[in-house]
N, C-alpha and C positions, 0 to 999 in steps of 0.2 A: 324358419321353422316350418315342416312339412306336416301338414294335419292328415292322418289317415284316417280320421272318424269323428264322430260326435257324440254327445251324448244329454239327453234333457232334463234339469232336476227343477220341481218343485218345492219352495221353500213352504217348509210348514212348521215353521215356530217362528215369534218374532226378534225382531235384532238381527236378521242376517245382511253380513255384507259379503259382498263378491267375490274378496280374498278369502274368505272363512269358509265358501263354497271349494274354491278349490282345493284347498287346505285339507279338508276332507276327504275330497278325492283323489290327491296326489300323496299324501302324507307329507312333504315335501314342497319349497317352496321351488316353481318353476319360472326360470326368467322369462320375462317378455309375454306370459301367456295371459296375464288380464288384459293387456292390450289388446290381443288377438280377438280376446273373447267379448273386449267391446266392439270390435272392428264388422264384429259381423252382425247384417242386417236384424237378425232375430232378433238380437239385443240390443240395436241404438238403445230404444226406450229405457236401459237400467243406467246409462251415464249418467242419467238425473239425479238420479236416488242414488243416497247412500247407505240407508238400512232399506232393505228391500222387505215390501208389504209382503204377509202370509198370500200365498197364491200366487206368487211370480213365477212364469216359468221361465228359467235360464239352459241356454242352448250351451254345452260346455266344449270347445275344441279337443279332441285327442291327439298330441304330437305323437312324431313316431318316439320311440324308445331313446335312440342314440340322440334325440335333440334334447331328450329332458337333462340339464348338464345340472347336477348340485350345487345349490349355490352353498359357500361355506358359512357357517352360523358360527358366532362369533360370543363365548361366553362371557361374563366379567368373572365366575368363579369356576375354577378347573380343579 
């Protein structure tokens, strides 16, 4: 996965977790990219947490376009 950017969000309400973060920025679930986004220095510190305190700043990776692959969602009622 090729990151052409970044981006920084502060959480400010509580009960945020990391997938809910990018959820919102992606619309879309993107494989492999919470990984990434613990990978990098800025964010060791949130491996810890898993509801992230109001005031977190999370560094958020930007892949390029052609890497974000859809993953398919999978309903029980069609």
């Amino acid at each position: 996965m090729k990151i052409v950017s970044y981006e920084t969000v502060t959480v400010e309400s509580e009960g945020f977790l990391l997938d809910a973060i990018l959820w919102r920025r992606f619309h879309r679930p993107v494989q492999g990219l919470l990984e990434v986004l613990l990978e990098l220095p800025a964010n060791w510190a949130l491996a810890d947490n898993v509801i992230l305190p109001v005031g977190t700043v999370v560094t958020i990776p930007i892949p390029q376009e052609r890497d974000i692959n859809t993953v398919p969602v999978i309903s029980l009622w069609d």
